[in-house]
N, C-alpha and C positions, 0 to 999 in steps of 0.2 A: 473732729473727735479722735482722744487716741486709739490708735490702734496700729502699734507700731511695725507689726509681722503680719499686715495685710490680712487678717484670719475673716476678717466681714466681705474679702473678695471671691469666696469661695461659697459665699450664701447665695440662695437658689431666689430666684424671682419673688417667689410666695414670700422668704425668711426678708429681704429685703423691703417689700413691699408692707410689712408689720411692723419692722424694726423703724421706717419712718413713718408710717400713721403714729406709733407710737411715741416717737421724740417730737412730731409736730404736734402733739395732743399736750405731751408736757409742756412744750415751748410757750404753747397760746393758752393753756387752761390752767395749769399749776403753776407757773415759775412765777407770774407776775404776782399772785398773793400767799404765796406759801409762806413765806417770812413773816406776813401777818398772823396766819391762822396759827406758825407755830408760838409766838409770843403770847398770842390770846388762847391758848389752848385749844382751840375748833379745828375741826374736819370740813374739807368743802364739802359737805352734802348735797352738792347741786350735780358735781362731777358720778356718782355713782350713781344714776342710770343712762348717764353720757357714756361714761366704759361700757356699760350693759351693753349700750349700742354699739359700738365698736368690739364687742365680741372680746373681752378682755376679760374675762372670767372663765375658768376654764377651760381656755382658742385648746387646747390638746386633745381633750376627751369629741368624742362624736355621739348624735342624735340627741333629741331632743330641742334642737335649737342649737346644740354647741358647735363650734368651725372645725374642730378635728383637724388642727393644724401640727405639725411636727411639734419636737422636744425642742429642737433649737428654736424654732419659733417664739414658743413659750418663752425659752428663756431669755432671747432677746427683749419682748416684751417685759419681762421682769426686770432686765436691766433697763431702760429706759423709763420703766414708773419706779425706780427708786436715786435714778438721777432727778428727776424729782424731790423727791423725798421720800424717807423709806416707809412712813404712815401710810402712804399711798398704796406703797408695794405692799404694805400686810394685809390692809384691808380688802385687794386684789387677789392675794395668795391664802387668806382664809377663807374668802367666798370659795376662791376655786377649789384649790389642794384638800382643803381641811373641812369645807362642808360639800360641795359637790362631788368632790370626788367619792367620799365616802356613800354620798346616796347611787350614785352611778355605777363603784364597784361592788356594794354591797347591797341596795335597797329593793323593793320589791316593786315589782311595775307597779305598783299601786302607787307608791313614794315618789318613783321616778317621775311616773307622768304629775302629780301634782307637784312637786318642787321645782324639778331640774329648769323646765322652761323659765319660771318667774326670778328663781335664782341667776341663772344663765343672762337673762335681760336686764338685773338688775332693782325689778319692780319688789323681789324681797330680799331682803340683807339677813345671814346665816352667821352664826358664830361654833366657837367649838370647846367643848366644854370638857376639858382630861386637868388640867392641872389644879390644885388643890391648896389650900393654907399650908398644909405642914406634908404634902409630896409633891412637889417641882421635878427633881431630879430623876423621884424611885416611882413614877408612876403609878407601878405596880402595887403601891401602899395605898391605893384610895379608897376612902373612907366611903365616900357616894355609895346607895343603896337602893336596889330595886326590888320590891317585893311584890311578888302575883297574887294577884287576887280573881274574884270571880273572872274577869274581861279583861284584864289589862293589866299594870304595874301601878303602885304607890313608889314614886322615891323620894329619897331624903338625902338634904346632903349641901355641899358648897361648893364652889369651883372659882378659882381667883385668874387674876390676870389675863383674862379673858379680850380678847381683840375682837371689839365689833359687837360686843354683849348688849350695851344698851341702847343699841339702834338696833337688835337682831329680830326678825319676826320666828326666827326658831332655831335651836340650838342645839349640835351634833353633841348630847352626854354622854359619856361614858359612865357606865356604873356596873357595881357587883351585883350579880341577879343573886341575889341570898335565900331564893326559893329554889336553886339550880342545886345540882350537888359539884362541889367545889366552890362554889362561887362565882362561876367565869362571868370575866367581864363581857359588857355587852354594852353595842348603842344605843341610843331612843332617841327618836326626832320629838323635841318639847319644844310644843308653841309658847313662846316667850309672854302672853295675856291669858294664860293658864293662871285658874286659883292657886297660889302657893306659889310661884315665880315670883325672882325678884332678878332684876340688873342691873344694881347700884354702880354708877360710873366713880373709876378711880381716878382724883383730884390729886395737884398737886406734884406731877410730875415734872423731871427734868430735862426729860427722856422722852423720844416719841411724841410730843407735846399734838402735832398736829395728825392725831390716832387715838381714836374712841375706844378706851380701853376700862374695863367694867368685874363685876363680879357674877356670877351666878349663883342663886340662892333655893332652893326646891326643899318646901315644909310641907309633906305628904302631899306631892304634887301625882297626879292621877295621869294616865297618861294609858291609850289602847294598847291591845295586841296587836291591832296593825300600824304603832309608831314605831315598835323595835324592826331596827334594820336585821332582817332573817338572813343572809350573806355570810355573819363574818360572826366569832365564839372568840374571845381572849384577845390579849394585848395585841396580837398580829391588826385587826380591827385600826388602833390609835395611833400603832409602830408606823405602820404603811402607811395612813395620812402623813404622816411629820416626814416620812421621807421622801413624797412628793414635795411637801414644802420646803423642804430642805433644799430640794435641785433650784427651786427658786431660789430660795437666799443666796444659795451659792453664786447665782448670776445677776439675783437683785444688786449684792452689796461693789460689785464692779462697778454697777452704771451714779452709786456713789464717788465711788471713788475717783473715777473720772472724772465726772463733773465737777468734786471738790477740783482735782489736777488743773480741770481747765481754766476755774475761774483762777486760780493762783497765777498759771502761766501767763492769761492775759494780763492780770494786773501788775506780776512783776515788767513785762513788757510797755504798760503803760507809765509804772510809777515812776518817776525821775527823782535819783538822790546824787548829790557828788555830781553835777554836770549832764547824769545821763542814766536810762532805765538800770534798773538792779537787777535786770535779766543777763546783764552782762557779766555778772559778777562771779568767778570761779565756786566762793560756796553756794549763792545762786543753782547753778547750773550744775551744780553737783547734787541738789534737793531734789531737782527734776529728774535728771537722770537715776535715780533712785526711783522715786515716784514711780517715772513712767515701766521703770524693768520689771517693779515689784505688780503694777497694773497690770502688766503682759501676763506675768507669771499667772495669775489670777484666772487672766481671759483665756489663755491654754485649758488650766484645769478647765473651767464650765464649758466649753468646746468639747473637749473629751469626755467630760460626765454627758453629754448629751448624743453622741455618738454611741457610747454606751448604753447609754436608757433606749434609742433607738432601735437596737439589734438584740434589748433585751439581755445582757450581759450585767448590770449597772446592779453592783450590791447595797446594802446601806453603810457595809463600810467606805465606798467608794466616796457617797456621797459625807459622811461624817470629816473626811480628808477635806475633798472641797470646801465645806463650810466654815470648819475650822482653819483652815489656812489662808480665805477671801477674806474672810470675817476681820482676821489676822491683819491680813493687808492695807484691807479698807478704814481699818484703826489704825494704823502707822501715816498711811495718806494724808489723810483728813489731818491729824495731827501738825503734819508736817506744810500740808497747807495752807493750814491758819499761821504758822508760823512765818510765811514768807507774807503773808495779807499785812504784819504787824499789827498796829492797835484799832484799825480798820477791821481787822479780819475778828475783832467780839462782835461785830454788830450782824444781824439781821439781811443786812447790806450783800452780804456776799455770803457762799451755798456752806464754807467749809466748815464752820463752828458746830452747824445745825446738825446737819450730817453727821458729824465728829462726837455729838451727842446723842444722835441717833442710835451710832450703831454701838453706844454702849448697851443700848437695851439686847439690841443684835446679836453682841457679841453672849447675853446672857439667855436669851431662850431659843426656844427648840433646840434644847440640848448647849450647857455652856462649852466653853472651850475645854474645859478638865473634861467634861463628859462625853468630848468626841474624843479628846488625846486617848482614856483610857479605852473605847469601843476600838480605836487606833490597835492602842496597845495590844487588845484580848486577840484583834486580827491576829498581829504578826507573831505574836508567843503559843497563842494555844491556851492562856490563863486568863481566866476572868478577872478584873479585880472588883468588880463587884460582891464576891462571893466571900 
C-alpha cells in the first residue's frame, strides 16, 4: 500500500493493530461484492453489525461500550472503510461522528445509557437530520420546527439527503424551538416508527449508489422532553457534529484514493501493449508519480489534523483545509486512474470509476468545496463572505 514517507512506521501497536483488522475486514467482506451492490443500488446490510463488532463506530469516544481509541486510529479506520467504498465510510462516520457522538457529548444519562451501547454495536442504526430542500449550504435557514407543549415538542418539517434515513431506528434532528425566545436551534432524538415520520429513500442515484440515502419527513411528529438532547443550544450543537465528520472524510477519501492508485499500478504492470507492460511507458510513469505525490500530500495533511485533534489544538478551520484539499486529491486520482485502466477501467471490474463517482457526492457534502475555500478565506482575511 502507498505510503511513500513511511508516515504508517511511526504508528503505535494499537494504531497498527486497527489499521489491519480494518483493511482485512474490507479485503474479505467488502471488496469482493461491492461492485455488485454498487451497480444494483444496495447496501450490505449484513456487514453493519459485523462493524458493531469490531468496534468501528465511534473506536474514539469512551464508555458505554465504545474502545476509546486515539484520533489517528479513527482515522486510519476511516481510511480503510472507504478504500472500500466510500458508502461504507458514511454510513460508519454518521453512526459514529454525527449521531453518537452527538448523544455522548450532549445527551443526558438517560439518552446515553439507552442508545450509545446499541448504537455503539451496531443492533440500531442512527441517522442525522440538519440538511433541508432549500438549506444545504446556509444551515442556519431551517425551516424544521419544534413547538412545546404540555410534556414534550410537536415538530414539523423536512430534511433531505439524509445518510442512513431509511434503515435509521432514530434520528439526531435539528430544529428551531419556536417556543424559545430567539428560536435557538436544538436536537431531539425521533424514533424513526413515530406517528408522523417518514424516510422515503432516494432512488436513482449516480453517486454513492452503494449508500442508503433517504429523506426525512415529520407531520406534527410528538416527541418528549426527555428526547431533546439538554447539552447543547444553537448551531455549535450541528457545527461540531460535521467537524468530527469532517476529520473522517478528510482521511476517509485518502484510503480511496489509494486504492483507486493501486488498482491502476497493478494493471498498468500487468497490461501488455507494444511488446511489453505500459508501466514502462514515460507518460505512464509520469501519472503515477503524480498520483502517488498528490496521495502523500493528502496523507501529511490527515496525519497532522490528527496530531492536532489530539492535543486539542485542531480548529474547524484546520479541518475545512484538509477536506477540501483530500477531497481535491482523491478527484484528480480517481480520475487519472481510470484513465490509465483505458476502456476496462468503465466497468465495475476495477475500484477507480466507482470511487471517482463517489467522491463526487464527497466532494459536495458536509460543506462543498466553495464552502470550505470561503471558511479558508474568512480564516486568513478577517472577512466573512457569507455576510
Amino acid at each position: 500500500m502507498l505510503d511513500y514517507l513511511e508516515l504508517e512506521a511511526d504508528l503505535t501497536g494499537e494504531e497498527k493493530l486497527v489499521r489491519d483488522e480494518a483493511r482485512r475486514f474490507v479485503e474479505e467482506k467488502v471488496k469482493p461484492d461491492i461492485g455488485d451492490h454498487f451497480e444494483q443500488g444496495t447496501f450490505p446490510m449484513d456487514l453493519i453489525p459485523k462493524m458493531g463488532e469490531l468496534g468501528f463506530y465511534a473506536p474514539n469516544l469512551e464508555g458505554y461500550g465504545l474502545p476509546g481509541l486515539g484520533e489517528r486510529a479513527y482515522g486510519l479506520l476511516m481510511q480503510e472503510l472507504e478504500a472500500g467504498d466510500s458508502g461504507l465510510r458514511s454510513m460508519a462516520s454518521v453512526q459514529g461522528s454525527l449521531v453518537i457522538y452527538p448523544i455522548h457529548a450532549y445527551g443526558s444519562d438517560e439518552q446515553k445509557e439507552r442508545w450509545l451501547p446499541a448504537l455503539g454495536n451496531g443492533e440500531a442504526v442512527g441517522c442525522f437530520g440538519l440538511t433541508e430542500p432549500q438549506h444545504g449550504s446556509n444551515p442556519a435557514g431551517m425551516e424544521t420546527r419544534a413547538e412545546k407543549d404540555a410534556d414534550g415538542y410537536v415538530l414539523n418539517g423536512s430534511k433531505t439527503w439524509i445518510t442512513n434515513s431509511p434503515i435509521a431506528d432514530v434520528a439526531v434532528v435539528w430544529a428551531r424551538d419556536v417556543s424559545a425566545d430567539g428560536s435557538p436551534v436544538r436536537g431531539f432524538l425521533v424514533e424513526t416508527d413515530l406517528d408522523g415520520v417518514t424516510t422515503n429513500k432516494i432512488e436513482d442515484k449516480l453517486s454513492m449508489r452503494a449508500s442508503v440515502t433517504g429523506e426525512i419527513g415529520l407531520d406534527d411528529v410528538w416527541v418528549s422532553e426527555d428526547d431533546v438532547l439538554p447539552g447543547v443550544e444553537g448551531m455549535k450543537g450541528p457545527l461540531s457534529c460535521l467537524t468530527q465528520a469532517r476529520f473522517g472524510i478528510s482521511w476517509g477519501v485518502v484510503g480511496a484514493a489509494r486504492d483507486a492508485f493501486e488498482d491502476a499500478l497493478q494493471y498498468a504492470k500487468d497490461r501488455e501493449q507494444f511488446g511489453g507492460p505500459i508501466a514502462r511507458f514515460q507518460l505512464q510513469q509520469g501519472k503515477f508519480a503524480e498520483m502517488a505525490t498528490q496521495i502523500t500530500n493528502a496523507q501529511l495533511q490527515a496525519h497532522r489534523l490528527a496530531e492536532l485533534k489530539e492535543r486539542g489544538d485542531l480548529r474547524h478551520q484546520h479541518v475545512s483545509m484538509a477536506k477540501r484539499h483530500n477531497v481535491r486529491v482523491a478527484r484528480d486520482v480517481t480520475r487519472t486512474a481510470r484513465e490509465v485502466l483505458g476502456g476496462n477501467g468503465i466497468t465495475t471490474d476495477y475500484s477507480p470509476m466507482r470511487h471517482m463517482e463517489n467522491i463526487e457526492t464527497v466532494y459536495t457534502y458536509e460543506g462543498t468545496d466553495d464552502i470550505h475555500t470561503l471558511v479558508i478565506g474568512a480564516d486568513l482575511t478577517g472577512i466573512e463572505a457569507f455576510e
